[in-house]
PDB file of N, CA, C and O in Angstrom:
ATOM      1  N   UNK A   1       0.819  -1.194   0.000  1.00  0.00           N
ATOM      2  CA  UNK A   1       0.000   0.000   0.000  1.00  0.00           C
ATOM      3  C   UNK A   1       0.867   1.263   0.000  1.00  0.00           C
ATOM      4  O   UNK A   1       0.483   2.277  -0.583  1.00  0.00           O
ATOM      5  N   UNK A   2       2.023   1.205   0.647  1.00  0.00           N
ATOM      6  CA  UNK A   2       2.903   2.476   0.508  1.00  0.00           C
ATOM      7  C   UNK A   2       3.079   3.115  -0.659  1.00  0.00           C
ATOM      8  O   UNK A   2       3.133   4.335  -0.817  1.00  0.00           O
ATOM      9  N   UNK A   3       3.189   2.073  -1.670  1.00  0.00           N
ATOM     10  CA  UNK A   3       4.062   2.224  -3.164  1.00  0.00           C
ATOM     11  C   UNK A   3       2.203   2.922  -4.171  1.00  0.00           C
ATOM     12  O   UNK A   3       1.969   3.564  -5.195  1.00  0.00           O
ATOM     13  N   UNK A   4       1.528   2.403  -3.285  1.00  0.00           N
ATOM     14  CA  UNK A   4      -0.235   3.273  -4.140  1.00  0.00           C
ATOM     15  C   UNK A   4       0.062   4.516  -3.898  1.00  0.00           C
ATOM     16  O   UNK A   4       0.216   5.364  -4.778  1.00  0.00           O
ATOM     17  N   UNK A   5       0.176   4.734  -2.540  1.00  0.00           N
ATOM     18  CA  UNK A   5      -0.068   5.514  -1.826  1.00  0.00           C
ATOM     19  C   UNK A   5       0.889   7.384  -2.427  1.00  0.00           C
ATOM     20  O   UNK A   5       0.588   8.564  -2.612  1.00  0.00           O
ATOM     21  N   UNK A   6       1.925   6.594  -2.481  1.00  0.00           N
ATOM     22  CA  UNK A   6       2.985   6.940  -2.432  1.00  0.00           C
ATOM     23  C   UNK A   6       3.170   7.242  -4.693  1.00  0.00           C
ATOM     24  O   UNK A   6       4.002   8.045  -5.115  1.00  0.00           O
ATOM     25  N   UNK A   7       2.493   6.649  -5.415  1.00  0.00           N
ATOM     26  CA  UNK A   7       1.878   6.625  -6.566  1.00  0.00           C
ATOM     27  C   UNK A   7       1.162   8.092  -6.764  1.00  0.00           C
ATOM     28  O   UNK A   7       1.530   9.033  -7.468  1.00  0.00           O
ATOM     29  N   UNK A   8      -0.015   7.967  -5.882  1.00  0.00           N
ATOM     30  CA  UNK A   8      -1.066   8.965  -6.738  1.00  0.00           C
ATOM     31  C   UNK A   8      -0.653  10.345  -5.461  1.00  0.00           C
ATOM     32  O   UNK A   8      -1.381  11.325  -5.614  1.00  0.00           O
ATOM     33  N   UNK A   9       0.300  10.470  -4.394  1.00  0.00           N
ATOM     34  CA  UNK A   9       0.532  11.396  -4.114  1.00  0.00           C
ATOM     35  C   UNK A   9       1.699  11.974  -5.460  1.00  0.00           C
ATOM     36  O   UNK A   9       1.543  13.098  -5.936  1.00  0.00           O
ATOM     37  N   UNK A  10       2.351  11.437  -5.743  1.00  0.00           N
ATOM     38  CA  UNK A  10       3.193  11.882  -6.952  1.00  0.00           C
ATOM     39  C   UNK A  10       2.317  12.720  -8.395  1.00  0.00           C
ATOM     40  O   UNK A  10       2.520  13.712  -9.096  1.00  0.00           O
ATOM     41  N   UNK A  11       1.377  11.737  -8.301  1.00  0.00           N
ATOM     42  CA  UNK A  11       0.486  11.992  -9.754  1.00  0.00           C
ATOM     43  C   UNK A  11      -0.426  13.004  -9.395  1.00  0.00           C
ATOM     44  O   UNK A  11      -1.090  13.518 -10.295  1.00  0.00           O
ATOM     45  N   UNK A  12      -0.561  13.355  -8.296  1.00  0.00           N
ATOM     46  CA  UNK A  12      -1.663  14.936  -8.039  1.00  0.00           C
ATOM     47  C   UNK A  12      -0.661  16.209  -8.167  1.00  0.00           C
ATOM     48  O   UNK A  12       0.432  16.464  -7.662  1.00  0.00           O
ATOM     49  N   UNK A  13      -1.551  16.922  -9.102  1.00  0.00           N
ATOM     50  CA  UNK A  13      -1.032  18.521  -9.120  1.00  0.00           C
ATOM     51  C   UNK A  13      -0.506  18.542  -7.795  1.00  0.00           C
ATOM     52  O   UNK A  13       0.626  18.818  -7.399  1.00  0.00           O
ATOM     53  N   UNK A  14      -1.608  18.174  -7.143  1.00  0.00           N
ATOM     54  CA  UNK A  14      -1.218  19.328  -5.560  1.00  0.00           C
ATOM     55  C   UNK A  14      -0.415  18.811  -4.721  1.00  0.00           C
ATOM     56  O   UNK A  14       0.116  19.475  -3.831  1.00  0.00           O
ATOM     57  N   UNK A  15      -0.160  17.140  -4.955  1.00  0.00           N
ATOM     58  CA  UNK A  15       0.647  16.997  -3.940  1.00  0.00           C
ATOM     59  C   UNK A  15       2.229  16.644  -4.633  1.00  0.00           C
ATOM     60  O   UNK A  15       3.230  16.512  -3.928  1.00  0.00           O
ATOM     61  N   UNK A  16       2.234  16.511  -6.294  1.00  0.00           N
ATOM     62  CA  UNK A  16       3.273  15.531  -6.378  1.00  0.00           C
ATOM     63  C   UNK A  16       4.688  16.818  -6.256  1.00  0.00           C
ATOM     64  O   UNK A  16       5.737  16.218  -6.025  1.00  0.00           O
ATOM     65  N   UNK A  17       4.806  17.677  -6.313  1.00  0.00           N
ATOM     66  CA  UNK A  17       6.027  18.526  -5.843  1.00  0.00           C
ATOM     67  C   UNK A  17       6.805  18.062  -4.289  1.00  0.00           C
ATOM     68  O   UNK A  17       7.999  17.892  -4.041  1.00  0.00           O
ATOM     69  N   UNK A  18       6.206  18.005  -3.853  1.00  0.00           N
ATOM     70  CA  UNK A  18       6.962  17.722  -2.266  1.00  0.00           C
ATOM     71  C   UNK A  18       6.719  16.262  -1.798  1.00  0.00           C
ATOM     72  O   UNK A  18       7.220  15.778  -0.783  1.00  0.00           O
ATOM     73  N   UNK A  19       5.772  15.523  -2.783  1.00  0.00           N
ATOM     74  CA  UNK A  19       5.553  13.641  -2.723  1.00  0.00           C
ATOM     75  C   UNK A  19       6.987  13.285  -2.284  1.00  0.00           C
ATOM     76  O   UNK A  19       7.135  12.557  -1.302  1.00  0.00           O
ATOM     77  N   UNK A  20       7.971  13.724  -2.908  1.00  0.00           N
ATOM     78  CA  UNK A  20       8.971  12.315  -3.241  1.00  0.00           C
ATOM     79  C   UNK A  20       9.561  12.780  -1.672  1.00  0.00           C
ATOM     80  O   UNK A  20      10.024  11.779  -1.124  1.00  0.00           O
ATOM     81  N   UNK A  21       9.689  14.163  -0.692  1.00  0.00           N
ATOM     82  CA  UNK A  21       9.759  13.698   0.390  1.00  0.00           C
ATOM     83  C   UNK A  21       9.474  13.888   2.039  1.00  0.00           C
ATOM     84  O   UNK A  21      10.007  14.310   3.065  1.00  0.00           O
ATOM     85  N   UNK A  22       7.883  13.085   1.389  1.00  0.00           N
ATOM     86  CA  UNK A  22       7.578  12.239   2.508  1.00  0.00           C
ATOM     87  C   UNK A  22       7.986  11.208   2.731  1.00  0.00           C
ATOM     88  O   UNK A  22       8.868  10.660   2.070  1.00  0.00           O
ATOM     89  N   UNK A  23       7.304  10.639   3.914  1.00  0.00           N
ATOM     90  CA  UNK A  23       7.304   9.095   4.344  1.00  0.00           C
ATOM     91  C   UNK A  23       6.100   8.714   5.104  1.00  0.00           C
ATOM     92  O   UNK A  23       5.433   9.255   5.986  1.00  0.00           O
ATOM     93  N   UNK A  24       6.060   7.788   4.570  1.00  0.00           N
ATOM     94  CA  UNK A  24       4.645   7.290   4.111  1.00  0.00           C
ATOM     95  C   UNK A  24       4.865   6.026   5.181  1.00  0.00           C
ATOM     96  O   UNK A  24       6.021   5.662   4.967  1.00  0.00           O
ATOM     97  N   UNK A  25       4.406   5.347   6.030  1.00  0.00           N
ATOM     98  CA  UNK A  25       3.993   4.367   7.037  1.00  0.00           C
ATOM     99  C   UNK A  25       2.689   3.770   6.938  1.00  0.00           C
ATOM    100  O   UNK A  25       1.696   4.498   6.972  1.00  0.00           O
ATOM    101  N   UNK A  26       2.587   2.555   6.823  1.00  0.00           N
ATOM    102  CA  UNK A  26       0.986   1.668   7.059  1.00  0.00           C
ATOM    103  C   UNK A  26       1.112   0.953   7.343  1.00  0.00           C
ATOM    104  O   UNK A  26       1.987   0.180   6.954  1.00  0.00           O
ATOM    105  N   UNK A  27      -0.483   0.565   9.067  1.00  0.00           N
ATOM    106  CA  UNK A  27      -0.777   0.200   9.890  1.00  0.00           C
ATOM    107  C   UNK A  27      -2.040  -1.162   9.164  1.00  0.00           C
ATOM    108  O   UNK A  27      -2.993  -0.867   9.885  1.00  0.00           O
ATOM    109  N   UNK A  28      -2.368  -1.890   8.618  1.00  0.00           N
ATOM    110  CA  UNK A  28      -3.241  -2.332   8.329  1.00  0.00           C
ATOM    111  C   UNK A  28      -3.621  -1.387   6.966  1.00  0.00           C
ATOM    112  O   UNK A  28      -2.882  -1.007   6.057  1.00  0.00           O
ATOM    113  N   UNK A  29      -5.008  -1.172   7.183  1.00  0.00           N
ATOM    114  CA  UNK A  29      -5.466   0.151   6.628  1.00  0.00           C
ATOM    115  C   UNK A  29      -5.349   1.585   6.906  1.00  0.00           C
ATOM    116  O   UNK A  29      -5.873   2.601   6.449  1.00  0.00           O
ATOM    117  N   UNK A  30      -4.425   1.303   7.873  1.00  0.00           N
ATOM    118  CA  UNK A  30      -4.468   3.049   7.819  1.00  0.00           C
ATOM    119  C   UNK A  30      -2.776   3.520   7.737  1.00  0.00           C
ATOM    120  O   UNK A  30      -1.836   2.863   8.183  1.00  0.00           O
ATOM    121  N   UNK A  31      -2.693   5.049   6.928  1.00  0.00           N
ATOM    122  CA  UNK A  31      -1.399   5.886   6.486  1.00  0.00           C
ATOM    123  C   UNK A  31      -1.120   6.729   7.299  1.00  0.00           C
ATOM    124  O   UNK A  31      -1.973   7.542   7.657  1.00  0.00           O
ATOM    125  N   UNK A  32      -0.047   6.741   7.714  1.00  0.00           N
ATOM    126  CA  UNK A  32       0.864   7.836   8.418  1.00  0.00           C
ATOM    127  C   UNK A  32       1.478   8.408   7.485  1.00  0.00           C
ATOM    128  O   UNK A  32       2.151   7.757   6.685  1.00  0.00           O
ATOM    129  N   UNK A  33       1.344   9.850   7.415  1.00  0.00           N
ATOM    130  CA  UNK A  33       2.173  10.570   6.657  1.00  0.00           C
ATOM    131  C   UNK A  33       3.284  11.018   7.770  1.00  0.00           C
ATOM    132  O   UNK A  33       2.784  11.110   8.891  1.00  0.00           O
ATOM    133  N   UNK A  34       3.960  11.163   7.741  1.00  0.00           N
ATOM    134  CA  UNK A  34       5.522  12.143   8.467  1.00  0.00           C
ATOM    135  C   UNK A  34       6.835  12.825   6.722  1.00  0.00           C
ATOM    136  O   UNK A  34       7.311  12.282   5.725  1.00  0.00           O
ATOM    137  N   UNK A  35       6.857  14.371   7.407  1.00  0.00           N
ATOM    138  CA  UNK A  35       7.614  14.479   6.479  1.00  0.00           C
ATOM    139  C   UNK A  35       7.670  16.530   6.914  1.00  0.00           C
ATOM    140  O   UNK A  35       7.435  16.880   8.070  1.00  0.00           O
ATOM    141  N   UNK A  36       7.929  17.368   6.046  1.00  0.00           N
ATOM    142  CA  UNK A  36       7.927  18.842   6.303  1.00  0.00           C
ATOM    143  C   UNK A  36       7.150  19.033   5.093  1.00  0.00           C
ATOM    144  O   UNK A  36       7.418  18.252   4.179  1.00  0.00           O
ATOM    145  N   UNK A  37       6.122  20.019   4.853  1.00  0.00           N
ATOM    146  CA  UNK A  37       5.762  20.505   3.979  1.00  0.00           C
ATOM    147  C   UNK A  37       5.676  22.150   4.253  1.00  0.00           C
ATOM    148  O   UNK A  37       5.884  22.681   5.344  1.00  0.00           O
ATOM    149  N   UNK A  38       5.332  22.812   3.059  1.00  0.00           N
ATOM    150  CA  UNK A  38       5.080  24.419   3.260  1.00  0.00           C
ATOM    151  C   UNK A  38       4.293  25.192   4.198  1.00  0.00           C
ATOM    152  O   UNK A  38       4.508  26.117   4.981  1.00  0.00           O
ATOM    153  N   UNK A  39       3.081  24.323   3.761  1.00  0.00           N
ATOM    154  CA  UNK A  39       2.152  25.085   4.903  1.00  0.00           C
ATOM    155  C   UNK A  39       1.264  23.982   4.870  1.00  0.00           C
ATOM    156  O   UNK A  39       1.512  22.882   4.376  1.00  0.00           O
ATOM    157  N   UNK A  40      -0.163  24.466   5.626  1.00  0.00           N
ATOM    158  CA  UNK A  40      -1.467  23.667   6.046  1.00  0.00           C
ATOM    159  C   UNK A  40      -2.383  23.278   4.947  1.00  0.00           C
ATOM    160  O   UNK A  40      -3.326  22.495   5.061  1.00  0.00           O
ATOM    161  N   UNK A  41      -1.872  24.143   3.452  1.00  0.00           N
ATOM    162  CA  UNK A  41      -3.104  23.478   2.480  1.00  0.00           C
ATOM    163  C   UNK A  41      -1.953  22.503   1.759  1.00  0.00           C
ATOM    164  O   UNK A  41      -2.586  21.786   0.984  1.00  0.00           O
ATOM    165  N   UNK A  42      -0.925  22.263   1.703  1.00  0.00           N
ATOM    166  CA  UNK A  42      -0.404  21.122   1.408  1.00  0.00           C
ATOM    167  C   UNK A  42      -0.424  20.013   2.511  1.00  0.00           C
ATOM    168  O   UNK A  42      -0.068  18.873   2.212  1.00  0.00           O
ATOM    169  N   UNK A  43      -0.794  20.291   3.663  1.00  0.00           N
ATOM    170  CA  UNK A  43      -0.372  19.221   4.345  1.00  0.00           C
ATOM    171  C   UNK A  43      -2.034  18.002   4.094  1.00  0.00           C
ATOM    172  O   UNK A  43      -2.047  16.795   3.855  1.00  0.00           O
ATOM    173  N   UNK A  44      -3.599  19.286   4.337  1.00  0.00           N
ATOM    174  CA  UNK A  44      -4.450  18.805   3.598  1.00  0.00           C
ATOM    175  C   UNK A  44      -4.441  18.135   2.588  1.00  0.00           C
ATOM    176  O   UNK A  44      -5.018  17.056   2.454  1.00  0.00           O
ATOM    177  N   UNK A  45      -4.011  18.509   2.052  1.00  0.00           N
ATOM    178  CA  UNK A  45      -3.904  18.074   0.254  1.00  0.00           C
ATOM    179  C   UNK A  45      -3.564  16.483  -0.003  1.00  0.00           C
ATOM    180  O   UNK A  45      -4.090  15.619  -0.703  1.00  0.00           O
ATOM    181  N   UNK A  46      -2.071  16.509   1.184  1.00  0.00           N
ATOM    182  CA  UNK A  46      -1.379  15.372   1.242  1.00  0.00           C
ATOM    183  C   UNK A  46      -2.731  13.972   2.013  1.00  0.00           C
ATOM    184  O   UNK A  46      -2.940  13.002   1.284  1.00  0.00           O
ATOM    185  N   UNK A  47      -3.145  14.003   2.765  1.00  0.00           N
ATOM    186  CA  UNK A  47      -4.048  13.477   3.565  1.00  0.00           C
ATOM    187  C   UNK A  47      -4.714  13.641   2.853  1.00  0.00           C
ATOM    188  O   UNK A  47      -4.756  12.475   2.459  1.00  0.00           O
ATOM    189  N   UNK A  48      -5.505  14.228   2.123  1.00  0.00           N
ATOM    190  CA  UNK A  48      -6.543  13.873   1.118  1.00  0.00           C
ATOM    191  C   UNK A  48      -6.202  12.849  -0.357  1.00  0.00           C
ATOM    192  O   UNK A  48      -6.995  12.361  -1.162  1.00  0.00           O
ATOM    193  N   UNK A  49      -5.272  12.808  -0.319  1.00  0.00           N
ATOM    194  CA  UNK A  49      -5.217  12.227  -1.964  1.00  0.00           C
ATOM    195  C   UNK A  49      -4.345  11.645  -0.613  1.00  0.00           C
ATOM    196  O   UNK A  49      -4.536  12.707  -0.022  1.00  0.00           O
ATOM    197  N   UNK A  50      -3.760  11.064   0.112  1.00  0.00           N
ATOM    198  CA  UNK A  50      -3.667   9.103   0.384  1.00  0.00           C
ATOM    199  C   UNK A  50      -5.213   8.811   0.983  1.00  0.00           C
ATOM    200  O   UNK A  50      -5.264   7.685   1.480  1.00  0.00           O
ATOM    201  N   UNK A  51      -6.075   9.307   1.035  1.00  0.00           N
ATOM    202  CA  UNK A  51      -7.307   8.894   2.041  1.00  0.00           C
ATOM    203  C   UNK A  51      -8.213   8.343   0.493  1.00  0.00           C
ATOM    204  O   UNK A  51      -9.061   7.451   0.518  1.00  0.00           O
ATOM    205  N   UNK A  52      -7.883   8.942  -0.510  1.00  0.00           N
ATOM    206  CA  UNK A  52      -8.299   8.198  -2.236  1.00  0.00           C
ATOM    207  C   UNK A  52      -7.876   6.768  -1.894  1.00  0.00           C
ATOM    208  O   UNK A  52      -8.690   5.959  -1.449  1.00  0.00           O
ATOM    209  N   UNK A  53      -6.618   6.476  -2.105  1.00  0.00           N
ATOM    210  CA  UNK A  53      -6.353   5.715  -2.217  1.00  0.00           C
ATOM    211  C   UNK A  53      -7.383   4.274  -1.717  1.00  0.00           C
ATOM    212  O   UNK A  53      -7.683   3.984  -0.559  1.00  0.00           O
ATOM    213  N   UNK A  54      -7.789   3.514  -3.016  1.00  0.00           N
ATOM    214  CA  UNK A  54      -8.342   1.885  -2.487  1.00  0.00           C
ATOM    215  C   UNK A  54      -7.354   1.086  -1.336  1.00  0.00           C
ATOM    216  O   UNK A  54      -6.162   0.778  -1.332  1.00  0.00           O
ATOM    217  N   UNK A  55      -8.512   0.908  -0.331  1.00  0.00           N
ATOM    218  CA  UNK A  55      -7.902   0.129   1.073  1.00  0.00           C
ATOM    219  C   UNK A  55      -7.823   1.204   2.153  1.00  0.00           C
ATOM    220  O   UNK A  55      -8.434   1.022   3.206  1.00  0.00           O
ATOM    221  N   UNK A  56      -7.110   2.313   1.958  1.00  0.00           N
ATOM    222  CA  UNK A  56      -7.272   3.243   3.248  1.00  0.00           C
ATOM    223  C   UNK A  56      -8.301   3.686   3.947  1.00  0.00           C
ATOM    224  O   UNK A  56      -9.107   4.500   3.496  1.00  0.00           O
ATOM    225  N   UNK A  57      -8.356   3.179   5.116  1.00  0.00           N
ATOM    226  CA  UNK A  57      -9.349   3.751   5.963  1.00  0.00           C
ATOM    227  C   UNK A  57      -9.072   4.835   6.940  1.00  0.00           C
ATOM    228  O   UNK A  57      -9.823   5.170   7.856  1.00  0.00           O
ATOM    229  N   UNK A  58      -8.040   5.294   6.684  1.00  0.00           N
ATOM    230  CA  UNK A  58      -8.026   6.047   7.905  1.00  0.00           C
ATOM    231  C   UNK A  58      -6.495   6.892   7.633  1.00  0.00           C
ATOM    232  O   UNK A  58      -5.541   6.117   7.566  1.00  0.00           O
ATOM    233  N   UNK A  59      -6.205   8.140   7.496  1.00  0.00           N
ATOM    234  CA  UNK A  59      -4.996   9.173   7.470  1.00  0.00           C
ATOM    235  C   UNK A  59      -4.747   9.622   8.689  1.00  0.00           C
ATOM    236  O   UNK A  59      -5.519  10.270   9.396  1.00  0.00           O
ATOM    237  N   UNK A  60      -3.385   9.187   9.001  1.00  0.00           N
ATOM    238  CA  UNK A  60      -2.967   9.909  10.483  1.00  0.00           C
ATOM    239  C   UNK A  60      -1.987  10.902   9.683  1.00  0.00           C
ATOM    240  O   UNK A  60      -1.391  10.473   8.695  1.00  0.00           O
ATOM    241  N   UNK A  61      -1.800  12.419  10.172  1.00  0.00           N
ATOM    242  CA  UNK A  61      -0.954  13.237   9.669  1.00  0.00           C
ATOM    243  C   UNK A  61      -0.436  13.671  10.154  1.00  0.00           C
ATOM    244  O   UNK A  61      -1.039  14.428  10.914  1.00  0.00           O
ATOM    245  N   UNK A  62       0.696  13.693  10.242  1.00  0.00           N
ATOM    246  CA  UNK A  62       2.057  13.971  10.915  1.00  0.00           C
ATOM    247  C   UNK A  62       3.349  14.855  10.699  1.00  0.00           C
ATOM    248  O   UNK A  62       4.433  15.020  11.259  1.00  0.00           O
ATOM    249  N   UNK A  63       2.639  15.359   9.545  1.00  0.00           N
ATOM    250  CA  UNK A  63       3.453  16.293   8.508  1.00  0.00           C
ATOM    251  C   UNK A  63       3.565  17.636   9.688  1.00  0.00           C
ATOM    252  O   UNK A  63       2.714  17.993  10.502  1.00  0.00           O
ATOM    253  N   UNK A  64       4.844  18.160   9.450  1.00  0.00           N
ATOM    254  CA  UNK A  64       5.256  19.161   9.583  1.00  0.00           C
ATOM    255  C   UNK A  64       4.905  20.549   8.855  1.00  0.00           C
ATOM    256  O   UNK A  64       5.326  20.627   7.701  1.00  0.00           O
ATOM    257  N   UNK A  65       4.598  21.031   9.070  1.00  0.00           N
ATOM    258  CA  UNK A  65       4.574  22.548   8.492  1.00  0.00           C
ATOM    259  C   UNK A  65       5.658  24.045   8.804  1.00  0.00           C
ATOM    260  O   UNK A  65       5.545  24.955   9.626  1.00  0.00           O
ATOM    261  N   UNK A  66       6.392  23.848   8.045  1.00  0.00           N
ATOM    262  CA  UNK A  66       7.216  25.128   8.044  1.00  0.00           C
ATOM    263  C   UNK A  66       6.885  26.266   7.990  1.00  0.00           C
ATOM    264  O   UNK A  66       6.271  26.956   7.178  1.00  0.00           O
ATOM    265  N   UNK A  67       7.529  26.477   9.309  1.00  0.00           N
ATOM    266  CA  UNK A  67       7.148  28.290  10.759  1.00  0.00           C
ATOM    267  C   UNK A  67       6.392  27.993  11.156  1.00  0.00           C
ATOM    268  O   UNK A  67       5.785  28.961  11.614  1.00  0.00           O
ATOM    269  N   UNK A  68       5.792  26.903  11.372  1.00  0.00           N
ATOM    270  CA  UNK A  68       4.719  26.505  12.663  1.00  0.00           C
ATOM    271  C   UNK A  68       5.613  25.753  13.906  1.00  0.00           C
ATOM    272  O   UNK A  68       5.048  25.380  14.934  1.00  0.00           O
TER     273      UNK A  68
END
């Protein structure tokens, strides 16, 4: 599931600029994102397009946001 996951965050406008680095963790069905992003509508963004993803039930987000 990482390598889906980790797929269509690449292939979205919004997320695939800063995709390649995260890190991506899964529990069963559910994704941990951990990683730094810009701000709060990328970190959304990110958690929304792995929560697409077939099989995920559940986005834990863990992303960082830079100057927060």
């Amino acid at each position: 599931m990482v390598a889906l996951v980790r797929a269509a965050l690449r292939a979205d406008s919004s997320t695939s600029e800063f995709a390649g680095r995260l890190r991506i963790a899964v529990r069963g069905s559910t994704v941990i994102l951990r990683g730094e992003v810009d701000d709060l509508t990328d970190s959304d963004n990110a958690s929304a397009v792995a929560s697409y993803v077939a099989g995920v039930e559940e986005v834990i987000d863990k992303l960082r946001v830079r100057g927060l």
